[in-house]
C-alpha positions as CSV (number, residue, x, y, z in Angstrom):
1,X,17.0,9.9,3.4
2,X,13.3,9.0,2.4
3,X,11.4,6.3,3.8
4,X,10.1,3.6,1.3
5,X,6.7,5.2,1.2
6,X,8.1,9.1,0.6
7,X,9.9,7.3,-2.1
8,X,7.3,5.8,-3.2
9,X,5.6,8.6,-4.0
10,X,8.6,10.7,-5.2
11,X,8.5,8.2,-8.0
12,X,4.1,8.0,-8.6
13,X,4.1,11.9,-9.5
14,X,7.4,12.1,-11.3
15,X,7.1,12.3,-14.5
16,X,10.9,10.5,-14.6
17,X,9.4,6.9,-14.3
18,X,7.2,5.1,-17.3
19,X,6.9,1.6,-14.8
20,X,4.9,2.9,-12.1
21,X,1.9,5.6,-11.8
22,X,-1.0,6.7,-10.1
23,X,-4.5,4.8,-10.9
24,X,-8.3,4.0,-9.9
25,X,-8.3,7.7,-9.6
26,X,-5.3,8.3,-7.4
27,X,-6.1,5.6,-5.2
28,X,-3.7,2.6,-6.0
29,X,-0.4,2.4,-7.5
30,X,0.3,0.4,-10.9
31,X,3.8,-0.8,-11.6
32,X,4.5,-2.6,-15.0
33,X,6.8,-5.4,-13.7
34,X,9.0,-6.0,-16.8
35,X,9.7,-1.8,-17.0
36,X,9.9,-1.4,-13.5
37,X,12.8,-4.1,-13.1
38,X,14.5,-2.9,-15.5
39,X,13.9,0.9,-15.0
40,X,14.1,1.3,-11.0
41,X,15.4,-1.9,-10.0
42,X,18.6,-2.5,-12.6
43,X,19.6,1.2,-11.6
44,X,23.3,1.3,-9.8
45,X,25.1,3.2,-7.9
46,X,23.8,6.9,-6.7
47,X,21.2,6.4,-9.2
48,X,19.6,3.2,-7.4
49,X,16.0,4.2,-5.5
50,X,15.8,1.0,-3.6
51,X,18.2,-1.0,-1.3
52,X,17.0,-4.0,-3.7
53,X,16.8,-5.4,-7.2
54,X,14.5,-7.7,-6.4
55,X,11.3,-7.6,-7.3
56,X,10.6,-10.0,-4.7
57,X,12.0,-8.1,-1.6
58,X,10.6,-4.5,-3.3
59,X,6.7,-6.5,-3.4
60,X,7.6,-7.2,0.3
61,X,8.4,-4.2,1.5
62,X,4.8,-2.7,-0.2
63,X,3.4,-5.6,2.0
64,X,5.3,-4.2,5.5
65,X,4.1,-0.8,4.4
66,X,0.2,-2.0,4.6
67,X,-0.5,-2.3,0.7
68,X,-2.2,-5.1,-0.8
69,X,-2.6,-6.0,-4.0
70,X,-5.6,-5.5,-5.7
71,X,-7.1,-7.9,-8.3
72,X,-6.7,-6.7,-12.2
73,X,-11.2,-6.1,-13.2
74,X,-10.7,-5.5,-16.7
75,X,-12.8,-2.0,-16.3
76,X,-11.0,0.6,-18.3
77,X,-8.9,3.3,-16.3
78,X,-10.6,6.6,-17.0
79,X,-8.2,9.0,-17.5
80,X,-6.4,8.9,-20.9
81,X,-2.3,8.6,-18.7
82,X,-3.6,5.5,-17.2
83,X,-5.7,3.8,-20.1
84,X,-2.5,4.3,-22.4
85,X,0.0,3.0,-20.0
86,X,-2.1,-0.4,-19.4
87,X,-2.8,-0.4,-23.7
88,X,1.4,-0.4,-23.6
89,X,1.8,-2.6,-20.7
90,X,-0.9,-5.3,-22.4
91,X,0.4,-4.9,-25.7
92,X,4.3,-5.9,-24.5
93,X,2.5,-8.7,-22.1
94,X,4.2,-7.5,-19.5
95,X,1.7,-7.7,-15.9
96,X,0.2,-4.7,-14.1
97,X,0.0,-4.7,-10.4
98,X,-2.3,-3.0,-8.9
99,X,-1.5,-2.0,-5.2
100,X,-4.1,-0.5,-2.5
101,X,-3.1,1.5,0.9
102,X,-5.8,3.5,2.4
103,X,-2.8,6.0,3.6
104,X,-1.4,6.0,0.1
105,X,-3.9,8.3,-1.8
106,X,-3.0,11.3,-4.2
107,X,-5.4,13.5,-3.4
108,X,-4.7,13.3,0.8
109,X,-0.6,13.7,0.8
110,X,-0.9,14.3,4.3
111,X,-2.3,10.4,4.6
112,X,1.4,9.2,3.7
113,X,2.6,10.2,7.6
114,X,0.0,7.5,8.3
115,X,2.1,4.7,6.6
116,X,4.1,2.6,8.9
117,X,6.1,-0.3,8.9
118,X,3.9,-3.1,10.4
């Protein structure tokens, strides 16, 4: 089984999840909070990513993992994926977070060995 990082990332470049993708380039991850607890959280059974359906104990474990969360600038996200997501994110008023981790970077895979529980 995965480790909460692999997962992670299995979910960033699927194209299976609306809640959570790639931004600042392919630097940080963006979850929309009221989609993702709903679409990864409320899932059951063998569909269920996460041990948890918190959203809570799921920020936690990014925080164990060496992310931190990165305040919201209001600059526009270049790439078209990322500009519409936040446009459908603000228009439901629903929050996007914005998580960093220097070992957590789409173009470098090879980084994510690099994250470890602290």
């Amino acid at each position: 089984s995965l480790c909460f990082p692999q997962k992670l990332w299995k979910m960033v470049e699927s194209e299976q999840f609306q809640s959570i993708w790639w931004s600042e380039g392919g630097k940080c991850v963006a979850i929309n909070e009221e989609l993702f607890k709903e679409e990864v959280l409320g899932r059951a059974g063998p569909l269920r990513v996460f041990a948890t359906q918190s959203m809570k104990s799921f920020l936690r474990q990014l925080n164990i993992y060496g992310f931190t969360k990165m305040p919201r600038d209001f600059q526009r996200s270049a790439s078209l994926p990322e500009f519409l997501a936040e446009e459908a994110a603000a228009s439901a008023h629903s929050q996007v977070l914005c998580y960093y981790n220097p070992n957590f970077n789409r173009e470098h895979p090879h980084l994510l060995e690099k994250c470890k529980r602290r």
